[in-house]
C-alpha positions in Angstrom: 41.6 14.4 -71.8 40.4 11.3 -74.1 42.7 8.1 -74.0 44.5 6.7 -76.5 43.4 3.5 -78.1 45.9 1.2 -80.5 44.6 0.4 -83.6 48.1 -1.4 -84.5 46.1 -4.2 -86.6 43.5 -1.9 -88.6 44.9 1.2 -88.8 44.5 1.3 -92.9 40.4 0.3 -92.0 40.5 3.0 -89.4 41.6 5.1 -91.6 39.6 4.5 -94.8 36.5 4.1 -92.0 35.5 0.7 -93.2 35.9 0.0 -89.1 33.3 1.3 -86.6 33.7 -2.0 -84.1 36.2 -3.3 -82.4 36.7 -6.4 -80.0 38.9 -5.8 -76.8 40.4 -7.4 -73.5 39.2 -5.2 -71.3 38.4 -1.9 -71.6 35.0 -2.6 -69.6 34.5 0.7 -68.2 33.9 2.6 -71.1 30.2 4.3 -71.4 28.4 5.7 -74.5 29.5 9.6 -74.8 33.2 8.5 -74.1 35.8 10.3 -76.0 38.8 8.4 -77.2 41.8 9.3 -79.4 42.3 6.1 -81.8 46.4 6.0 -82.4 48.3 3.8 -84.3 50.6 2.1 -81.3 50.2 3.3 -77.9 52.8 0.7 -76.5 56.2 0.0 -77.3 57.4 2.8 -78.9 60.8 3.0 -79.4 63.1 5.9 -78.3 62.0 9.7 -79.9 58.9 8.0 -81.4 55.6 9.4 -80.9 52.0 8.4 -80.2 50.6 9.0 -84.1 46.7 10.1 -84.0 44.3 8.4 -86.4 41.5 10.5 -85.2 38.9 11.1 -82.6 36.1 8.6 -81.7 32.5 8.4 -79.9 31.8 5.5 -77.7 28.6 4.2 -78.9 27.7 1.1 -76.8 29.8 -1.8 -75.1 28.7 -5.5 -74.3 30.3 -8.6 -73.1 30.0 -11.5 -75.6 32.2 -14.4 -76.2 34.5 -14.1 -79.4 32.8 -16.9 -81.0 29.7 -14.9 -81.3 30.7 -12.8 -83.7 28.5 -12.5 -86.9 29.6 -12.3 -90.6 28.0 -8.7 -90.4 30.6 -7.4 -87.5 33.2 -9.5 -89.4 33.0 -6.4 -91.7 31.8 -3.9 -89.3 35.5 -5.1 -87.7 37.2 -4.0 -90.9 37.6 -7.5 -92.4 34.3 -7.3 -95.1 36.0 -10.7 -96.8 36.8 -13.0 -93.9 34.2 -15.2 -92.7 33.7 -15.2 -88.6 36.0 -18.2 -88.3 38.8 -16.4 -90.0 38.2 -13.2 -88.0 37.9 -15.5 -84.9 41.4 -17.5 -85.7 43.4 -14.1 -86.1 41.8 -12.5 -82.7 42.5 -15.4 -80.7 46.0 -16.2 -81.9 47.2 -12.6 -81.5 46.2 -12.2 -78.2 47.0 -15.9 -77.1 43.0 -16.7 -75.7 40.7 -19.7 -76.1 37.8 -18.9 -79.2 35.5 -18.9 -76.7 36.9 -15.7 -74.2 34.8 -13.2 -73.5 35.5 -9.7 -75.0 33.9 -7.1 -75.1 32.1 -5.6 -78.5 32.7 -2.0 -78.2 31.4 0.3 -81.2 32.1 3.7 -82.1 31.5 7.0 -84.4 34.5 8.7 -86.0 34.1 12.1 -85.5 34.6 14.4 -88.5 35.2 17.6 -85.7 37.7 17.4 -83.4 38.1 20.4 -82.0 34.1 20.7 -81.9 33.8 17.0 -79.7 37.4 18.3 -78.0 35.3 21.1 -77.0 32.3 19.8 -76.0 34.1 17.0 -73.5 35.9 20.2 -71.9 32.1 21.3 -71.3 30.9 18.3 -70.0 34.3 18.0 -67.8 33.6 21.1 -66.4 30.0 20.4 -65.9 30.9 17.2 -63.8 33.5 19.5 -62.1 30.2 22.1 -61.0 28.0 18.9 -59.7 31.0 17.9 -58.3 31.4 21.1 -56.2 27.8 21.6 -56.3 27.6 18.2 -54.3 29.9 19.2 -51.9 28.4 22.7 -51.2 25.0 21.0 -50.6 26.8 18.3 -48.0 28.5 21.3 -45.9 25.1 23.0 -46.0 23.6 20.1 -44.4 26.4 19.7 -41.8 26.2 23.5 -40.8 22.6 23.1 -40.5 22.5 20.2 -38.1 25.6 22.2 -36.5 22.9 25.3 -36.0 20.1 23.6 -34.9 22.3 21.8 -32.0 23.6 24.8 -31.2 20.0 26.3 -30.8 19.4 23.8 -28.9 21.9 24.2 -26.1 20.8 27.8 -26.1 17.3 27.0 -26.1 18.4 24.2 -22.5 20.5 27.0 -21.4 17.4 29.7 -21.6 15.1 27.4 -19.5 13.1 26.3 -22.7 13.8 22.4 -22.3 15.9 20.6 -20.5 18.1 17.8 -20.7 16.4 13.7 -21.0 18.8 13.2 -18.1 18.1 15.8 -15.6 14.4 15.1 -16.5 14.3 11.4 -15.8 16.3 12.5 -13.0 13.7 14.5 -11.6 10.8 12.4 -12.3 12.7 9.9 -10.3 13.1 12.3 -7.3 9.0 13.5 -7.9 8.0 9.5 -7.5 10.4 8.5 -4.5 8.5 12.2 -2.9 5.2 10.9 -3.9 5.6 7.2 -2.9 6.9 8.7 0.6 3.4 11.0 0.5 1.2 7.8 -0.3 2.5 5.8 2.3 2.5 8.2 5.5 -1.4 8.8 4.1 -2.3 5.5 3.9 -0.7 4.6 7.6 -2.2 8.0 9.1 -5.9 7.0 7.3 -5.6 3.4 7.7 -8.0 3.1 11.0 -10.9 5.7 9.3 -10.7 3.8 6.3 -11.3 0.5 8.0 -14.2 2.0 10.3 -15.5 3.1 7.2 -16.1 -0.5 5.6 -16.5 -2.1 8.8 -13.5 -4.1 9.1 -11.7 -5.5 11.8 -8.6 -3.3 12.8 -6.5 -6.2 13.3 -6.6 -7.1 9.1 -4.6 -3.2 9.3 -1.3 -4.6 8.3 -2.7 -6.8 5.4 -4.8 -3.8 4.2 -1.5 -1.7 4.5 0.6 -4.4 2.6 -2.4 -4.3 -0.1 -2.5 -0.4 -0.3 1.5 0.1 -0.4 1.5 -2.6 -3.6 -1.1 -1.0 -5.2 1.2 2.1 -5.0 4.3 1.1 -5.9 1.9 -0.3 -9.2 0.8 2.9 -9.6 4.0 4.9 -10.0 6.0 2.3 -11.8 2.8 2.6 -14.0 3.5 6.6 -14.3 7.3 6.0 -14.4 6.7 4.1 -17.7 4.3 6.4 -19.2 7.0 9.6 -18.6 9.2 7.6 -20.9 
């Protein structure tokens, strides 16, 4: 449903539509499309009285600008066609109690000669933001279920013998070395005296050959562990 908006101070140039701009504190978040009901007093009514609509308006565009920017041109877009910008400028600032230099924001609009044609097309395009709304949220679950399935598929695919877990397998890649490195060794102590006939060497440098041979492994498989990861 459109807001109201207080033309308290123009309503005979709302009216007549000699007024298509406005100046406002506030009112910053409106965006071109925007609907708004233009009233006469939106504030302070007294008891029993009632919000009385001027008509229905079109957000065109909004800026920020500082009052005293105003041009003799928007003087009379403003509604005020025989004041110069220092008049229009003196009233604005002395009504609302600011400094001729505030920023304010120029907003300017379309009076609409259909209301019940622009009432009907912001109930579309409420509804319409309603559907991307729900559409959004629709597409978010779908992803959420999805990443449920494919972790579910998962577990059955671990549970089935397809993979298994990063835990058990650096687990048993652990085991598989320390088997290995066990393996290595016993060879190396068991071939140690053929391997030094075979060079030549004196069986006394064993030990040192051993020490040199048992490095070189544990190189090796720290080498592989790395690689597994």
């Amino acid at each position: 449903m459109p807001r109201n908006m207080s033309f308290a101070l123009t309503t005979p140039q709302f009216l007549n539509k000699t007024k298509d701009v406005t100046r406002r504190l506030g009112w910053d978040f409106l965006q071109p499309g925007d609907l708004l009901w233009a009233v006469k007093k939106a504030m302070g009514l007294r008891k029993g009285e009632q919000i009385q609509r001027l008509g229905l308006i079109e957000i065109v565009s909004v800026r920020a600008e500082p009052l005293n920017a105003i041009t003799k041109e928007d003087v009379a877009r403003e509604g005020f066609p025989q004041w110069t910008p220092a008049e229009f400028i003196n009233f604005f600032a002395g009504h609302n109690e600011v400094p001729q230099d505030t920023i304010v924001n120029r907003i300017e609009f379309r009076h609409l000669e259909r209301e019940e044609d622009a009432l009907e097309a912001e109930e579309v395009r409420m509804e319409l933001a309603e559907f991307n709304l729900h559409n959004d949220k629709v597409r978010k679950e779908i992803a959420r279920i999805d990443i449920v399935v494919k972790q579910i598929q998962l577990n059955l695919d671990i549970y089935r013998g397809k993979y298994i877990p990063r835990s058990r397998l650096n687990g048993e890649l652990e085991l598989q070395a320390s088997v290995l490195g066990k393996e290595l060794e016993c060879l190396f102590q068991n071939c140690l005296p053929e391997v030094i006939d075979l060079v030549g060497g004196n069986q006394q440098k064993a030990p040192e050959l051993l020490k040199y041979l048992l490095k070189k492994k544990s190189y090796m498989l720290t080498d592989r562990k790395a690689r597994a990861y």
